[in-house]
C-alpha positions as CSV (number, residue, x, y, z in Angstrom):
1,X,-3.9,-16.6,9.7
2,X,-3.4,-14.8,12.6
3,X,-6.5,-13.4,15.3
4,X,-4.3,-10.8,16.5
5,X,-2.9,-9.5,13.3
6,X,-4.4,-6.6,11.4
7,X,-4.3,-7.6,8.3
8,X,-5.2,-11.1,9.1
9,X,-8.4,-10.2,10.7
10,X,-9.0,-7.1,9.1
11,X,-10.2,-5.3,12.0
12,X,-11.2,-1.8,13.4
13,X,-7.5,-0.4,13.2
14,X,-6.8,-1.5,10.2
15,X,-9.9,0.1,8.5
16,X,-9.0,3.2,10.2
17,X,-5.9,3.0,8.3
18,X,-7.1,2.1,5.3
19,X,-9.3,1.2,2.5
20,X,-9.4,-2.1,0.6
21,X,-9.2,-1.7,-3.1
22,X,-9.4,-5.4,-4.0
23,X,-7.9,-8.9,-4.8
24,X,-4.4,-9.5,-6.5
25,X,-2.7,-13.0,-7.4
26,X,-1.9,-13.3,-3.7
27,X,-2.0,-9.9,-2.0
28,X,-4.9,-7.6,-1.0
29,X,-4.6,-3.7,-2.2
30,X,-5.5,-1.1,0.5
31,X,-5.5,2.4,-0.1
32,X,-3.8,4.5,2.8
33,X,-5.9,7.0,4.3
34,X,-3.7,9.7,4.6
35,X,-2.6,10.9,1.5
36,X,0.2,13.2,2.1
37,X,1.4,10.9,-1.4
38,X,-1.2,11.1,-3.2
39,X,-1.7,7.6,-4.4
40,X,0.0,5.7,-1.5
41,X,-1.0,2.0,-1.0
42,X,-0.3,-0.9,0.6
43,X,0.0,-4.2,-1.0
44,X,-0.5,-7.2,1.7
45,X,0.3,-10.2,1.4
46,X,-3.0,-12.9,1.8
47,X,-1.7,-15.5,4.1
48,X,-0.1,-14.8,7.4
49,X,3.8,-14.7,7.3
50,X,5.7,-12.4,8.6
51,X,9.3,-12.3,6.5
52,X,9.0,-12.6,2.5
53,X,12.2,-14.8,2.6
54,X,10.1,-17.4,4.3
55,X,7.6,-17.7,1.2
56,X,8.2,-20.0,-1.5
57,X,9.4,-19.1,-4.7
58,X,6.5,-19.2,-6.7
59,X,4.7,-17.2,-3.7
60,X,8.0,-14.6,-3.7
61,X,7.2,-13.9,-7.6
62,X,3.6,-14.1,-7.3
63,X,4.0,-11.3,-4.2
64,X,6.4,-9.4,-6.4
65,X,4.1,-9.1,-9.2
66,X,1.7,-7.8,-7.3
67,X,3.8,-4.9,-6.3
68,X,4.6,-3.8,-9.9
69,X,1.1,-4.3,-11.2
70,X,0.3,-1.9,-8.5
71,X,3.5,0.7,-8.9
72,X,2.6,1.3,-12.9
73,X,-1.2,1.4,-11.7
74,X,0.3,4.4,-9.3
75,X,2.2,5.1,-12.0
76,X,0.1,5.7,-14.9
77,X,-3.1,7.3,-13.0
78,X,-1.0,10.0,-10.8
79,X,2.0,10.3,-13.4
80,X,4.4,10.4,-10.1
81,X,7.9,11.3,-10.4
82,X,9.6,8.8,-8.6
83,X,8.1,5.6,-6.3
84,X,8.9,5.0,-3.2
85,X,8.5,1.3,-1.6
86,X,8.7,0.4,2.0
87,X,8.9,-2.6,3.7
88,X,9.3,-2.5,7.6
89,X,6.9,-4.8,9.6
90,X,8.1,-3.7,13.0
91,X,4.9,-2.9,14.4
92,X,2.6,-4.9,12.1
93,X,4.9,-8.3,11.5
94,X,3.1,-9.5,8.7
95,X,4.7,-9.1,4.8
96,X,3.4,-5.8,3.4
97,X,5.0,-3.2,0.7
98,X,3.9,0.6,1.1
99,X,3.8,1.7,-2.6
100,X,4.3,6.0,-2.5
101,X,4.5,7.8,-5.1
102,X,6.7,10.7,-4.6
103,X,6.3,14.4,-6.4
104,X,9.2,16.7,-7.0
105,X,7.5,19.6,-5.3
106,X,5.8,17.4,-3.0
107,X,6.7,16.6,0.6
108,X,9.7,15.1,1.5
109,X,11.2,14.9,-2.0
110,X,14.7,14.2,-1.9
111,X,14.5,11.9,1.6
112,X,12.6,8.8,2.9
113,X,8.8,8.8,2.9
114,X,7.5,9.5,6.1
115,X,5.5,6.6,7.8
116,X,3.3,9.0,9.4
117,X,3.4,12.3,8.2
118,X,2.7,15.3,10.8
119,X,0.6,16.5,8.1
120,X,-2.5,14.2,8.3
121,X,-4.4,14.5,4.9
122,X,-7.3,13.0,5.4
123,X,-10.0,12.9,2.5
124,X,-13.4,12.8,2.4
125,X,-15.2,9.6,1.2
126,X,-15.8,10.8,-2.2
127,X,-12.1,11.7,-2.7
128,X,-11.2,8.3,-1.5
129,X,-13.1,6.9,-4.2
130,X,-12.1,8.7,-6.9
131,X,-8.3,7.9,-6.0
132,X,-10.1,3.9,-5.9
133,X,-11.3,4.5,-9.1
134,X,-8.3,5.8,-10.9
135,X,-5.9,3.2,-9.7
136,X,-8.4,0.5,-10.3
137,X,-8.6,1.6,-14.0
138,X,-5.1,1.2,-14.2
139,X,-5.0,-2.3,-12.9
């Protein structure tokens, strides 16, 4: 665990960021706020580490499942057409998957996900938890 970490202390910036869905075998889901891909979450890793090659292998699988239970959540509520997955860790060095789905006609199709797109689709809170909901029913 680390104080200064986000996702370790769960602080102001990361709930600005996101919304936690809930508890996985050894992950926490967060919804992203902006939804430019509709559907796109985060899947963090409990404990504080900062590389996934420094987990054990039962933690590595453990993690790993996580991210696919997640993907054919994504999957099956918001029928994507291809998913995107992401792990950078620059800025917040602490092991985390972005999980976004990608539409045909949607944004950036073809290319990399953007980290922050210029777009900025924010919801409202009710939207938010209808996304929760449908994921969660996919779980």
């Amino acid at each position: 665990m680390s104080s200064i970490c986000n996702y370790c202390s769960k602080n102001e910036a990361l709930n600005n960021l996101m919304i936690e869905i809930g508890q996985l075998r050894v992950s926490t889901l967060y919804l992203f706020k902006e939804q430019t891909y509709q559907g796109r979450c985060i899947v963090a890793l409990n404990e504080h580490e900062t590389e996934f090659f420094h987990l054990s292998q039962e933690k590595q699988d453990a993690y790993m499942r996580d991210v696919a239970q997640v993907a054919a959540a994504i999957e099956k509520a918001f029928q994507p057409d291809k998913i995107n997955y992401g792990a950078f860790g620059d800025t917040m060095p602490h092991v985390h998957f972005h999980i976004v789905p990608k539409y045909k006609d949607g944004y950036t199709w073809g290319k990399m996900f953007e980290m922050n797109p210029a777009a900025n689709l924010l919801l409202t809170e009710e939207q938010y938890g209808a996304l929760i909901d449908q994921i969660k029913s996919h779980l």
